[in-house]
C-alpha positions as CSV (number, residue, x, y, z in Angstrom):
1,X,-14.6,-19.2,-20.0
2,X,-15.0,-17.8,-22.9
3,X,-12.6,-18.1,-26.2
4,X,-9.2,-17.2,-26.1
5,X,-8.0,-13.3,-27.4
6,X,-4.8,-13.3,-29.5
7,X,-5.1,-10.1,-30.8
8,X,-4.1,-6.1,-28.7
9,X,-6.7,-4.9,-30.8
10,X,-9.6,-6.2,-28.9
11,X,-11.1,-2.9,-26.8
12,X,-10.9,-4.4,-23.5
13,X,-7.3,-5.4,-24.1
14,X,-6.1,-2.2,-25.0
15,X,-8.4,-0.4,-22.1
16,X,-6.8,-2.7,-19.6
17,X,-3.3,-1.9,-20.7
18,X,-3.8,1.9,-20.8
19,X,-3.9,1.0,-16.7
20,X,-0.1,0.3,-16.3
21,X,0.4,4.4,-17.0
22,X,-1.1,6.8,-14.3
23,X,-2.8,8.7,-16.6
24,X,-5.1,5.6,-17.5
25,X,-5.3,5.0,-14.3
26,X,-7.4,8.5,-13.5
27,X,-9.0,8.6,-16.7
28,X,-10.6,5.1,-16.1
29,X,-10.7,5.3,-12.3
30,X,-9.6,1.6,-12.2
31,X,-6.5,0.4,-11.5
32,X,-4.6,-3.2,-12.7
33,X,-3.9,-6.1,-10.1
34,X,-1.2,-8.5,-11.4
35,X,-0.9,-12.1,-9.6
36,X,-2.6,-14.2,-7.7
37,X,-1.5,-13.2,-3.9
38,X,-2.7,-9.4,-4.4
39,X,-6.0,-10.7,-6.3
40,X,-6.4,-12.8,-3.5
41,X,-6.0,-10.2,-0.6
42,X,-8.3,-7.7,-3.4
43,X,-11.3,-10.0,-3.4
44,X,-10.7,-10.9,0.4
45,X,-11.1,-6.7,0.9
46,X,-14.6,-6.7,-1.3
47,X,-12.4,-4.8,-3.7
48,X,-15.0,-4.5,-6.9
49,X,-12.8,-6.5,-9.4
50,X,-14.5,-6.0,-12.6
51,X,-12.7,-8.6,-14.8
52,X,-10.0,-10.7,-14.8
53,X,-7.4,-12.2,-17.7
54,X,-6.4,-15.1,-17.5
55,X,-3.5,-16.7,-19.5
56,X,-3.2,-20.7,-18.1
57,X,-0.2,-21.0,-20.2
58,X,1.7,-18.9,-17.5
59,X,-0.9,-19.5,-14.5
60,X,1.5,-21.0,-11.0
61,X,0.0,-24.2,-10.4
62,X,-2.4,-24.9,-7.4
63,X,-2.2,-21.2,-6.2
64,X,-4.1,-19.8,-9.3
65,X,-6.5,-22.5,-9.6
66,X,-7.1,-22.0,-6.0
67,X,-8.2,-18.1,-6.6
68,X,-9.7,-19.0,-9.8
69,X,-12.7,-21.2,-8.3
70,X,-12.7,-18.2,-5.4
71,X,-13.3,-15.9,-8.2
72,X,-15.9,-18.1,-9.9
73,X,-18.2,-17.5,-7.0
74,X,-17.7,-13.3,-7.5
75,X,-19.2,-12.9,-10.8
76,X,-16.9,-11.6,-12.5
77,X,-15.6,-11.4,-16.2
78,X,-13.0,-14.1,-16.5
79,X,-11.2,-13.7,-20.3
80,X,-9.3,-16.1,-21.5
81,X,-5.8,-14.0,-23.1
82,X,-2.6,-15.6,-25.0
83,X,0.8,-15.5,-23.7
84,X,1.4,-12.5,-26.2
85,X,-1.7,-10.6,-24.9
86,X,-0.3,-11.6,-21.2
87,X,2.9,-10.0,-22.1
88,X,1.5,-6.9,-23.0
89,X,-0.7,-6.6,-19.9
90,X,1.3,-7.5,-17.2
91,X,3.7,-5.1,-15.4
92,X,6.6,-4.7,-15.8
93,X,8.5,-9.0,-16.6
94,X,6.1,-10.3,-13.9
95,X,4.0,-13.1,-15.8
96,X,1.6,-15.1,-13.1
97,X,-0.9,-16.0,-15.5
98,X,-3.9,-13.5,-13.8
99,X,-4.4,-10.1,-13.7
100,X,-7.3,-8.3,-12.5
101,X,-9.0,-5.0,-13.4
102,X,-10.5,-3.4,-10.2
103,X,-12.3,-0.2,-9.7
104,X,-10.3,2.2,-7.5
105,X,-11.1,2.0,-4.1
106,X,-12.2,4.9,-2.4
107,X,-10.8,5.5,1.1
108,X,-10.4,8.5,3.3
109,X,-9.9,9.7,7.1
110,X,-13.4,9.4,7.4
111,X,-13.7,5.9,7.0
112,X,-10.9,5.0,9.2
113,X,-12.3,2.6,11.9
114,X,-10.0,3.1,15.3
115,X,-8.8,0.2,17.4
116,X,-8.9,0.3,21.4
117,X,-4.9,0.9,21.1
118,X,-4.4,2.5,17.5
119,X,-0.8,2.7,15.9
120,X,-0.4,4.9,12.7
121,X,1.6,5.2,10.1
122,X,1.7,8.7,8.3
123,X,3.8,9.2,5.1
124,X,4.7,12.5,4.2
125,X,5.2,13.3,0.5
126,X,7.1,9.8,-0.4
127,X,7.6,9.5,-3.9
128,X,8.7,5.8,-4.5
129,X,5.9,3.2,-5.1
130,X,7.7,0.8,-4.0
131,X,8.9,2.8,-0.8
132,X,5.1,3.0,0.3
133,X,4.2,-0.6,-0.9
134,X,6.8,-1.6,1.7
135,X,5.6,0.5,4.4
136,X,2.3,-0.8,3.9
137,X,3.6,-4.3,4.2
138,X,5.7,-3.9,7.4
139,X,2.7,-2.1,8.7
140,X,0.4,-5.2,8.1
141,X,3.1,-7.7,9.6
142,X,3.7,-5.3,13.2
143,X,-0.4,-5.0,13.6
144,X,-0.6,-1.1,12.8
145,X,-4.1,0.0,12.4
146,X,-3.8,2.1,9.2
147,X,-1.4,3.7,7.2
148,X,-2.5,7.3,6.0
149,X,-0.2,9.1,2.9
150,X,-0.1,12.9,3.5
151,X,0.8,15.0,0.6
152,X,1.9,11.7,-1.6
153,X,3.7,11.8,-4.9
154,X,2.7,9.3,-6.2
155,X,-0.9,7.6,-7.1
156,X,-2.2,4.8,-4.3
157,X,-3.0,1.9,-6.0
158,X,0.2,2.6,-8.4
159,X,1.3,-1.5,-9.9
160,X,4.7,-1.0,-7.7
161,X,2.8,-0.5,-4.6
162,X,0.5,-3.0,-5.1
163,X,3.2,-5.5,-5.8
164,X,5.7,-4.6,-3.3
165,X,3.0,-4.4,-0.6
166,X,2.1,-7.7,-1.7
167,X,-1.6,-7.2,-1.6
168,X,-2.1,-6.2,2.1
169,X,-2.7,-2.3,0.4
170,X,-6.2,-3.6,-0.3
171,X,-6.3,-5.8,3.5
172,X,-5.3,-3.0,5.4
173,X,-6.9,0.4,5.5
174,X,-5.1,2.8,3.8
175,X,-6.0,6.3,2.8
176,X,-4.4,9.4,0.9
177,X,-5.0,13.3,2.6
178,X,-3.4,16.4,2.8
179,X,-1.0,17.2,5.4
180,X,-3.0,19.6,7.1
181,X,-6.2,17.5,7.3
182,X,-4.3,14.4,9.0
183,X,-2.8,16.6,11.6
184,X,-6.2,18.0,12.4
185,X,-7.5,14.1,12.4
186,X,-4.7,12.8,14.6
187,X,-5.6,15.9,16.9
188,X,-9.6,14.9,16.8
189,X,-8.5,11.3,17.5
190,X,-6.0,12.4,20.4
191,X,-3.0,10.4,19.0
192,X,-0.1,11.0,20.0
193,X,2.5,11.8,17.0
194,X,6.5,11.3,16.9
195,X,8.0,12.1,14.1
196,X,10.8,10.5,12.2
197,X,14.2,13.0,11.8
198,X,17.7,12.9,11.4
199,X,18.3,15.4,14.9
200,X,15.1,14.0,16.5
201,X,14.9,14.9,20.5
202,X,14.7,11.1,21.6
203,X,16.1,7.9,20.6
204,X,13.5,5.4,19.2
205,X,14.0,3.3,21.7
206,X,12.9,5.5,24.4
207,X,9.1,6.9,23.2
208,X,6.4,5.5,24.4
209,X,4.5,3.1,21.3
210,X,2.0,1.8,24.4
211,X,-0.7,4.5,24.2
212,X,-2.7,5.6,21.0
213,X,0.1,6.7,18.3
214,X,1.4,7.8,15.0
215,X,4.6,7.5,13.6
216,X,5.2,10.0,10.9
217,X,8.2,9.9,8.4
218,X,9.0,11.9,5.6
219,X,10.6,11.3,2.3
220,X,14.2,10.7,1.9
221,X,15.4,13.5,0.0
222,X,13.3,16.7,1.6
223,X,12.5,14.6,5.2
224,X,9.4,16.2,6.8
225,X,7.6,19.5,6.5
226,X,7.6,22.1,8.9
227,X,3.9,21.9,10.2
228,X,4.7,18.7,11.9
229,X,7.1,21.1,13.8
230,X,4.5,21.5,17.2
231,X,4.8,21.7,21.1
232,X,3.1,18.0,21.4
233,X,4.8,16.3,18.5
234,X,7.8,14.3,20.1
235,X,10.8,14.1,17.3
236,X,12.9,11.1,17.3
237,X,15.9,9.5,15.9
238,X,17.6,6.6,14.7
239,X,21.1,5.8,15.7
240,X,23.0,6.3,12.4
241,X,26.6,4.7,13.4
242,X,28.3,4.7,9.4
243,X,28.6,7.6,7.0
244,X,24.9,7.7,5.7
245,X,22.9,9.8,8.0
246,X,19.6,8.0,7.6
247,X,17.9,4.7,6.9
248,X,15.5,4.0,3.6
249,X,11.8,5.2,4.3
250,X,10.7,1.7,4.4
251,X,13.3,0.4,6.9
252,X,13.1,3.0,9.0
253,X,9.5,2.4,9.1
254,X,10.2,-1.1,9.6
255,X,12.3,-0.2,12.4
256,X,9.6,1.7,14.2
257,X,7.0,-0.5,14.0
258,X,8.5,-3.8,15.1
259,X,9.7,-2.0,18.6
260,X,6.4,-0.7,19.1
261,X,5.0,-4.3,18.8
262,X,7.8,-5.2,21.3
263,X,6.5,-2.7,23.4
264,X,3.1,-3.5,23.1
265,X,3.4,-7.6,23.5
266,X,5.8,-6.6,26.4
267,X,3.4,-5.1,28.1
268,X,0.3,-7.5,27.9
């Protein structure tokens, strides 16, 4: 390893925290990795990590020593960084002693590998980072195949979604598209698509998760746009029994995917 950098002035210092803002983030078309789970879950995914600081001040114990010898074996540019340095790089107060520097993966429909049984998750114009790092994470725990973000406001691989998708973004395939193009992939693909809305046609409880699917959801303040409004979409709903008439993107989600792995495990 090689010596320790005290000072923000050093180039790759001040590349690397340029990554924390969007803007960075396009201009250098690499994006930041903070912690050792979601570096782990990175380099598991053949994500092209292209160096890595390291503070061992602030490193966790056994975990980080753990992905630094699985790191060893990658090649890539371990730099040693003071707690100051650390500080500056890290997102937001999270300190975990690693952070990574990847280039941006590059996903689309295209390279979307189908299981026997697919179960989507489409994400219409969501805004929150955090909102589709969640999604992504339920998605991973109920089995869904991929998770596609139509329209999205906000960039992919955005800190926030990495974080609170705790690394399974990188483990599970996830790709960003227009509207327009997934509806003409789900149609290629012959999934079947429900949709997620306040005055949907059927209670969640009663579509049909056991054939080839997509659950679509919109964002919380506009909901979804009309081109999901078709003959063979199904629309369904959520029982809302307080005064708020909808759940959180992410719950909701969560919702939806957990009773179509009921479905699915009941039916085996």
């Amino acid at each position: 390893m090689s010596k320790t950098i005290t000072s923000l002035r050093n180039q790759r210092v001040k590349d690397a925290i340029k990554l924390r803002d969007r803007r960075g983030r396009q201009r250098q078309r690499r994006i930041v990795i903070d912690g050792t789970r979601e570096l782990m879950c990175a380099v598991e995914s053949q994500v092209d990590l292209t160096e890595l600081f390291v503070c061992r001040e602030l490193c966790d114990g056994n975990s980080a020593d753990e992905f630094l010898k699985r790191v060893a074996q990658t090649g890539t540019d371990v730099i040693q960084v003071s707690p100051d340095v650390f500080a500056k790089l890290a997102f937001g107060q999270r300190a975990a002693g690693v952070l990574g520097v990847a280039r941006t993966p590059q996903r689309t429909l295209a390279d979307l590998k189908l299981t026997e049984l697919p179960l989507l998750v489409v994400l219409e114009e969501v805004e929150k980072p955090g909102n589709v790092g969640a999604v992504v994470r339920s998605a991973d725990g109920a089995g869904a195949t991929a998770v596609v973000v139509a329209d999205g406001n906000t960039d992919l691989y955005n800190p926030n979604t990495i974080r609170a998708s705790l690394g399974t973004i990188f483990t599970l395939p996830v790709v960003a598209a227009s509207t327009a193009e997934t509806i003409a992939w789900l149609g290629r693909h012959q999934l079947h698509v429900f949709t997620a809305q306040v005055d949907g046609e059927a209670d969640y409880t009663e579509a049909d998760f056991t054939r080839s699917a997509a659950m679509v959801l919109g964002s919380e303040a506009a909901g979804l746009s009309t081109a999901w409004h078709a003959a063979e979409v199904t629309s369904i709903r959520l029982p809302m029994c307080g005064r708020a008439d909808s759940l959180n993107v992410s719950a909701a989600a969560a919702v939806l995917l957990y009773e179509a792995h009921r479905q699915r495990t009941t039916h085996d």
